[in-house]
C-alpha positions as CSV (number, residue, x, y, z in Angstrom):
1,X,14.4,-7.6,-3.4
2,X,12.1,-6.8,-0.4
3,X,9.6,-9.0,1.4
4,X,7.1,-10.1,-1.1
5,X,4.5,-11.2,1.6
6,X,4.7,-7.8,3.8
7,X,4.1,-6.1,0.2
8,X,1.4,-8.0,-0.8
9,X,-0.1,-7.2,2.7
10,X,0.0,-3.5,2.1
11,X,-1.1,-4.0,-1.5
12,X,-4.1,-6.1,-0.4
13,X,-5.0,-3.5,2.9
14,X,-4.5,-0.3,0.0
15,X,-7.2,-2.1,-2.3
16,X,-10.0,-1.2,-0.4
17,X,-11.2,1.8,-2.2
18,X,-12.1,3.3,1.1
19,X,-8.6,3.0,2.9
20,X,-7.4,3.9,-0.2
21,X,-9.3,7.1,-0.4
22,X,-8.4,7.6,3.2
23,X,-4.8,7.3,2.9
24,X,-4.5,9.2,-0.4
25,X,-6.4,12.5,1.8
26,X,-3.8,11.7,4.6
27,X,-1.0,11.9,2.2
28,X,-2.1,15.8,1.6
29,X,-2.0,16.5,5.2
30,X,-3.2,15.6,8.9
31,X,-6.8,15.5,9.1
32,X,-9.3,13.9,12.2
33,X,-11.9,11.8,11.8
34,X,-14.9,14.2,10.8
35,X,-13.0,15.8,8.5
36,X,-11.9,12.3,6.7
37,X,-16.0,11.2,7.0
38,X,-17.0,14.8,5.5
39,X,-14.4,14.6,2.7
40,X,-15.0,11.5,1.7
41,X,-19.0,11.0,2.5
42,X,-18.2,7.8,4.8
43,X,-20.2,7.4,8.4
44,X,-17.5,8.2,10.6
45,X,-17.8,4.6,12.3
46,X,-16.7,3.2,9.6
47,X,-14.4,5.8,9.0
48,X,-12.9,4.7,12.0
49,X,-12.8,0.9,11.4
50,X,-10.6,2.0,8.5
51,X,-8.3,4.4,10.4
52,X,-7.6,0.9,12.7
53,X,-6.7,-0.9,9.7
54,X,-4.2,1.1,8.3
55,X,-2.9,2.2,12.0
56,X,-2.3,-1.6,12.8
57,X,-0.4,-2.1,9.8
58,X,2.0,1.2,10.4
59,X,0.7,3.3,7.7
60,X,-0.9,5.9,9.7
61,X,0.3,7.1,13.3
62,X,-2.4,9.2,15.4
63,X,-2.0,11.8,18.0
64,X,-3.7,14.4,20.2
65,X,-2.7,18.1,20.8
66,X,-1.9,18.8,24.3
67,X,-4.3,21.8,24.6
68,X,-7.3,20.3,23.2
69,X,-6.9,16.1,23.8
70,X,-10.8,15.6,22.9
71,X,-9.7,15.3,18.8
72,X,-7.9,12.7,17.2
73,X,-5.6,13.6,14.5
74,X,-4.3,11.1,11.7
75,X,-1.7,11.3,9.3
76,X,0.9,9.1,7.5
77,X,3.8,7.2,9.0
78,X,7.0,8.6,7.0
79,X,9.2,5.4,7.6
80,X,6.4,3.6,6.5
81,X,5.8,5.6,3.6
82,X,9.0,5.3,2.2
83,X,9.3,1.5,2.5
84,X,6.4,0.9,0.8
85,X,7.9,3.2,-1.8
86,X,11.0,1.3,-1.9
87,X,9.5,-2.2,-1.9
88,X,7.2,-0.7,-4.7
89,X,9.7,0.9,-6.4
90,X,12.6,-2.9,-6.5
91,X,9.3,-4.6,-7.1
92,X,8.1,-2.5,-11.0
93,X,11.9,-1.6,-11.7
94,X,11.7,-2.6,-15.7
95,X,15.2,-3.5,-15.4
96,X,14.0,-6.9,-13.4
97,X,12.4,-7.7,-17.1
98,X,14.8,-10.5,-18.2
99,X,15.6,-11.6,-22.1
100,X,15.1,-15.1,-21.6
101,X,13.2,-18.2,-23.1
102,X,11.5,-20.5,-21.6
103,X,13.4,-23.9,-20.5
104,X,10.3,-26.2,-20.2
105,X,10.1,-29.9,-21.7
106,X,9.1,-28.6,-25.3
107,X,11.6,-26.4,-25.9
108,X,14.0,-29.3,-24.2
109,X,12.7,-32.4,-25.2
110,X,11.2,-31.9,-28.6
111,X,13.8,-29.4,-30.3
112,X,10.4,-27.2,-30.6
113,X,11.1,-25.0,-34.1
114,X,9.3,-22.0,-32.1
115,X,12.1,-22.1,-29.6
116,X,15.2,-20.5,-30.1
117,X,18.3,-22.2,-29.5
C-alpha cells in the first residue's frame, strides 16, 4: 500500500469545501481565476489563496497562452490525479477487510466465552 501520510495530506488539503469545489470545477475543464470566483461565488483573492494550495501540493498545474499572457489558466495535474486515484483506490479496496478476531489479553488470558477459538 501507498504512503499513508502523503494521502492523508491530500485528503486533509481536499476537505476544505472550497478547494474541494475548486478542484471538482477543474476536473470538468481548464478554467482562470474569474471564471472559478464567478462559478463558485468566492472573491477571487481568496480564490487565489486556494489555487496556491492545491498548486503547491501538485494537484493543479497553471499556464498562460502565448498570444494573450495577461490570463492565468488552471487545470488538474494528470499524474497527480491518477495517484491520488490509485492511493485512494489500495487504500478502500474491501478486499483489505480481514476475517480475524481480536488477540488482546481477554480473548488470551481469560478464555473470554465471546471469543472464538
Amino acid at each position: 500500500m501507498g504512503d499513508l501520510t502523503e494521502l492523508s495530506n491530500l485528503l486533509k488539503l481536499l476537505a476544505d469545501p472550497t478547494r474541494l469545489s475548486i478542484f471538482n470545477l477543474l476536473m470538468g475543464g481548464v478554467h482562470c481565476n474569474c471564471e472559478i470566483s464567478e462559478k463558485i461565488d468566492i472573491p477571487a483573492n481568496l480564490i487565489s489563496h486556494h489555487l496556491k494550495v492545491l498548486t503547491k501540493a501538485g494537484l493543479i498545474t497553471s499556464f498562460r497562452k502565448e498570444n494573450d499572457a495577461r490570463w492565468i489558466y488552471y487545470c488538474p495535474e494528470p499524474e497527480k490525479v491518477a495517484a491520488l486515484r490509485t492511493h485512494l483506490d489500495e487504500f478502500l479496496n474491501e478486499n483489505r477487510i480481514a476475517d480475524r478476531e481480536p488477540n488482546c489479553p481477554p480473548c488470551k488470558k481469560l478464555n473470554n466465552p465471546e471469543c472464538k477459538e
